[in-house]
C-alpha positions in Angstrom: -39.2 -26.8 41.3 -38.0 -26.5 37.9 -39.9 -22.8 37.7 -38.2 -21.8 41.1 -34.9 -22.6 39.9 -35.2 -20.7 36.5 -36.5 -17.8 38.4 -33.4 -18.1 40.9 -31.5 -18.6 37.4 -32.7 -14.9 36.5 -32.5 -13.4 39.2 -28.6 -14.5 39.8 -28.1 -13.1 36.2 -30.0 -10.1 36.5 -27.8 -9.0 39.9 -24.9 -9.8 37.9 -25.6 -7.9 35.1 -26.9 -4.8 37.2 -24.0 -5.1 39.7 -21.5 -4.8 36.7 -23.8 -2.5 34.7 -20.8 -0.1 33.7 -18.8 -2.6 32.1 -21.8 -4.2 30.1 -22.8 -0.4 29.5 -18.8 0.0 28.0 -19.5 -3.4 25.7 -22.6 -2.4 24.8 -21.6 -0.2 21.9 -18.7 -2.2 20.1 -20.6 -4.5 20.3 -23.6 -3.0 18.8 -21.1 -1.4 15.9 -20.2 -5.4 15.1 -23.2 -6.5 15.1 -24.8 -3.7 12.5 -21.9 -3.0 10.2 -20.3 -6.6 10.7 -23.2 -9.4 10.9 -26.4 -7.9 9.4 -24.7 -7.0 5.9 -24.1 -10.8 5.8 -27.9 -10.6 4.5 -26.4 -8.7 1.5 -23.8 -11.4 0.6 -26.5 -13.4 -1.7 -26.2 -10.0 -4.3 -23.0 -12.2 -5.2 -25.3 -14.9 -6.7 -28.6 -12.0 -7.9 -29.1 -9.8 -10.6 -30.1 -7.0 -8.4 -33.3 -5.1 -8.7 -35.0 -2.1 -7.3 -37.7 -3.9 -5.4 -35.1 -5.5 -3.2 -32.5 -8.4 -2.7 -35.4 -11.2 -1.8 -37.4 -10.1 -5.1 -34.2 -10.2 -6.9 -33.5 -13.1 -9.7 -31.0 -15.4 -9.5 -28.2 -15.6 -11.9 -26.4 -18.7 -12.3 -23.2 -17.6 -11.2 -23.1 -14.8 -13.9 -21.4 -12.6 -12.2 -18.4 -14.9 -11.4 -18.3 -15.9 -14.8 -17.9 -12.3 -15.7 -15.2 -11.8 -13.1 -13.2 -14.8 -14.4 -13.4 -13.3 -18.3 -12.0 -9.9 -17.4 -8.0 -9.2 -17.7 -8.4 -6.2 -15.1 -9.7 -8.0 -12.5 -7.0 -10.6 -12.6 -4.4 -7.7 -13.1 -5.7 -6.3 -10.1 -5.8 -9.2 -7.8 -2.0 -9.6 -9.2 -1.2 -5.9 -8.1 -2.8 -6.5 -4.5 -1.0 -9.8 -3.9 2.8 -8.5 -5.0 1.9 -5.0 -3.2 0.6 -7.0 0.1 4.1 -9.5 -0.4 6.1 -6.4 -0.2 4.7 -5.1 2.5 4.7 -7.9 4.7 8.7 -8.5 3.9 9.6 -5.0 4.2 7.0 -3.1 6.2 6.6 -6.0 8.7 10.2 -6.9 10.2 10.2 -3.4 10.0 8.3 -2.1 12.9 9.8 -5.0 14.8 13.2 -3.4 14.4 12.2 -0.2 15.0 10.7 -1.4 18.5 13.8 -3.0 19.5 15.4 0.1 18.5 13.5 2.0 20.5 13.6 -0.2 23.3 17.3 0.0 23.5 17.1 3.4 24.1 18.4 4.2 27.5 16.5 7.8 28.3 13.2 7.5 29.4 11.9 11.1 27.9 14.0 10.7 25.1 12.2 7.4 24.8 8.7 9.0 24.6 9.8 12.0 22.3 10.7 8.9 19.9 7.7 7.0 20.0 5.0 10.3 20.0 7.4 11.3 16.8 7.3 8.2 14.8 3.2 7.6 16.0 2.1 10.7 14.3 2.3 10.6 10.6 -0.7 7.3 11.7 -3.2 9.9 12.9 -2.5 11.7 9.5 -5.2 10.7 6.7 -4.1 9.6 3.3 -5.7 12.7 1.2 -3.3 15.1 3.3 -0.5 12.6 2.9 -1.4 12.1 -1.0 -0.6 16.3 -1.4 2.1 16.4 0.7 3.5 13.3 -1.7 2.4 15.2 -4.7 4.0 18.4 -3.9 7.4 16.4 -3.5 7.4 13.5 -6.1 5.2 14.4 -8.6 5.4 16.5 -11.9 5.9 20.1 -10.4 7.4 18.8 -7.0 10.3 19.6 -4.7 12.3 16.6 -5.9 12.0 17.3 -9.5 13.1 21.1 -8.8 16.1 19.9 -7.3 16.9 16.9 -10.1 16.6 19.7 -12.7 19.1 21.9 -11.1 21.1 19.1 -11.1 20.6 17.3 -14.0 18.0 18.5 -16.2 17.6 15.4 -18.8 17.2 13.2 -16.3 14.6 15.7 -14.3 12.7 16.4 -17.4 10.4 13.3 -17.0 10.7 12.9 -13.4 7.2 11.9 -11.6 7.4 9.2 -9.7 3.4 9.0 -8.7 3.5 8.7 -13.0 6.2 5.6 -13.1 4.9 2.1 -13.5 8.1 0.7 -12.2 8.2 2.8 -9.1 5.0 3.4 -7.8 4.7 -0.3 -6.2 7.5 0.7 -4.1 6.3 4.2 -3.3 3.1 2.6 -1.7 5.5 0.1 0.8 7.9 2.7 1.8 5.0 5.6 2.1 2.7 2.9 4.1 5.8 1.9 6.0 6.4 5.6 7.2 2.9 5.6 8.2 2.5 3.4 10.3 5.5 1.8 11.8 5.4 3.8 14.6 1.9 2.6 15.0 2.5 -1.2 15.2 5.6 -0.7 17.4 3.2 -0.1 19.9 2.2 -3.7 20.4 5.8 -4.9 20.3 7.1 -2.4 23.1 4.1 -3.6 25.2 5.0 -7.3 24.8 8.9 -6.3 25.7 7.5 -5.1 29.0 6.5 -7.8 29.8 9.3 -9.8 29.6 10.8 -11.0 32.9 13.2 -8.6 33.7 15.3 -10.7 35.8 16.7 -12.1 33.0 18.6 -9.3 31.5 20.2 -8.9 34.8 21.6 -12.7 34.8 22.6 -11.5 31.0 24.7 -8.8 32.2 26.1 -10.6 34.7 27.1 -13.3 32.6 28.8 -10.9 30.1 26.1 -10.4 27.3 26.2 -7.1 24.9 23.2 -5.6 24.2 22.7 -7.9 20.3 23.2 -11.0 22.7 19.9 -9.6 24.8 17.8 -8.9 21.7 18.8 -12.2 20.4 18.5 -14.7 23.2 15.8 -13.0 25.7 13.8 -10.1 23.8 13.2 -11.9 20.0 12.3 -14.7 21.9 9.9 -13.1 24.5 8.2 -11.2 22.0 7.7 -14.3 19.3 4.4 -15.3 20.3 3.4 -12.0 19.5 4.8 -12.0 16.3 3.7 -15.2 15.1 0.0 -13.7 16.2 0.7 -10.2 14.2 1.8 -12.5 10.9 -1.1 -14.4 11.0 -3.8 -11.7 11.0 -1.5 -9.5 8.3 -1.3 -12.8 5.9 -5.1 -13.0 6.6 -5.4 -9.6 5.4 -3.4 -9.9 2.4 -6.3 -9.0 -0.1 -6.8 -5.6 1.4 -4.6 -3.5 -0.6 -4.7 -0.4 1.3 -7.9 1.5 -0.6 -7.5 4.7 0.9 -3.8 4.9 -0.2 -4.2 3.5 -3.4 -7.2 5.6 -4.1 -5.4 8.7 -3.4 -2.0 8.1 -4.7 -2.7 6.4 -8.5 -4.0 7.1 -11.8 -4.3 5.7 -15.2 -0.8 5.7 -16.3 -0.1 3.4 -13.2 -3.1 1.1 -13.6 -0.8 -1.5 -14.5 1.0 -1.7 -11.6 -1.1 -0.1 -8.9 -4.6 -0.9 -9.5 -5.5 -3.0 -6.7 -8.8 -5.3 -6.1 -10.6 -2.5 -3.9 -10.1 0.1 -7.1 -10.8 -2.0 -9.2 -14.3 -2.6 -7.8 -14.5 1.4 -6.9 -14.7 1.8 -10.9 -16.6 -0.7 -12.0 -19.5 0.0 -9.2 -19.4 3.8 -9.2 -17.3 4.7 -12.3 -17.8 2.8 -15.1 -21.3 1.4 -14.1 -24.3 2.1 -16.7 -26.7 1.7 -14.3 -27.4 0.4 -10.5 -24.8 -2.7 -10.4 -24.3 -4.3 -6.8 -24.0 -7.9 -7.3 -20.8 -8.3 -9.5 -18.9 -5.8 -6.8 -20.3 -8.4 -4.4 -19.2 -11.3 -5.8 -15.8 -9.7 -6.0 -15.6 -8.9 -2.4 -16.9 -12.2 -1.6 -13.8 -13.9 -3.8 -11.5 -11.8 -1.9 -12.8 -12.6 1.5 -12.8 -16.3 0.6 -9.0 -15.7 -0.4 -8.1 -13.8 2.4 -9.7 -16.6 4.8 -7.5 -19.1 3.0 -4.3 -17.6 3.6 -5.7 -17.0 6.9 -6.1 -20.4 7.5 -2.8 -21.4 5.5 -0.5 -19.1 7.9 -2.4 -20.2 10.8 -1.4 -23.8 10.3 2.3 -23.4 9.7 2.7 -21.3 12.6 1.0 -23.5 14.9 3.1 -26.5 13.2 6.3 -24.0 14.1 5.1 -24.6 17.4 4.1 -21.2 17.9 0.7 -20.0 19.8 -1.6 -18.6 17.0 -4.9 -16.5 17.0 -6.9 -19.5 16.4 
């Protein structure tokens, strides 16, 4: 009996699977990209604790936690995690309320077309890689850019120094405004999706009863689109240890270390730059502190928003 129903088990599950074959066939390979690049690199996560040799990471020695003492002694590595906290701070006060204002902007728009013009405009500059964006940045901020150019015609003492890519105190704020640019347009997308779905009955009893249009975003839109929020904050406090390599990496240089060098750079040059020989395990152990960070906050902004009384992503 027991064989009979495990076979009748199978069976059920095997016409299942076949009769929904396309959509298992449409997971299949997301989920197969997780799986590789996501869950089997885990393996690689005891190079934190390994002084890493050529025969491989089981025949490697253990270290004693040498390379955490290492990354504990050295100034750069705690000016970089400094950097990547202050530069993910600013982004998530400026950057973030940002694209929320610029999808209730948008969504206050009254023409359709007009409507779509705006959101394909402000999308774009997202599909755009950093390295183009880093010459187009250099061409107008830096040394021999279009900025400069026009300061000196101006003013030519104060254009004589001018490169902002160069300037300790500016360049923190040239990575938020440049990242903002990006990609606002991108995360308005998620916003203007959740404002659709608000019931649209009641900006009709709004009007009715009198209300602008600041009375609507306050009292019906803000509101209908909070859970959402609360869910976007979370995950971009979880992430606040990513820096933004690809930006950084393209955008900095040495006279801007001190300000700009983030955790992700900092392992770039100690790994591939400044590395004597084949060094995987202290670039390990650094990830591996910063993932353990970024689970914390994680955790930390998950709590608070579900004590706010707001539905969370966990």
């Amino acid at each position: 009996m027991t064989v009979l129903s495990r076979k009748t088990k199978w069976n059920q599950l095997a016409t299942h699977v076949w009769s929904n074959r396309w959509i298992y066939a449409m997971v299949f390979f997301p989920v197969a990209f997780i799986v590789i690049f996501k869950y089997v690199p885990m393996y690689g996560i005891q190079l934190a604790f390994k002084d890493y040799m050529l025969k491989g990471i089981a025949a490697s020695p253990w270290n004693d936690y040498a390379h955490f003492r290492r990354m504990f002694s050295e100034a750069d590595f705690f000016s970089a995690m400094a950097n990547t906290l202050i530069i993910s701070c600013m982004r998530i006060l400026i950057a973030f309320p940002f694209s929320i204002f610029l999808a209730l902007m948008i969504n206050e728009v009254l023409f359709t077309q007009y409507k779509r013009v705006l959101q394909t405009v402000y999308t774009f500059p997202h599909f755009l890689s950093w390295v183009l964006l880093a010459g187009i940045m250099t061409n107008l901020l830096g040394s021999g850019g279009m900025v400069r150019k026009v300061i000196m015609a101006v003013d030519q003492v104060a254009g004589e120094n001018w490169n902002l890519l160069f300037n300790n105190n500016a360049f923190r704020w040239v990575l938020v405004l440049s990242d903002m640019w990006k990609e606002a347009g991108w995360g308005t997308i998620i916003y203007l999706a959740a404002i659709t779905g608000i019931d649209q009955g009641l900006y009709e009893a709004a009007l009715i009863d009198g209300c602008n249009r600041w009375q609507k975003i306050r009292y019906i839109t803000i509101p209908g689109i909070i859970g959402m929020i609360a869910i976007q904050f979370v995950l971009r406090v979880g992430a606040s240890m990513e820096g933004g390599f690809n930006q950084v990496f393209n955008l900095y240089s040495p006279p801007v270390y001190g300000k700009g060098d983030i955790i992700d750079t900092y392992i770039y040059r100690v790994a591939f730059v400044n590395a004597s020989g084949v060094n995987l395990g202290f670039p390990t152990a650094v990830g591996l502190f910063k993932n353990i960070i970024d689970f914390s906050l994680l955790m930390a902004a998950n709590f608070i928003t579900k004590a706010l009384g707001q539905e969370t992503v966990l």
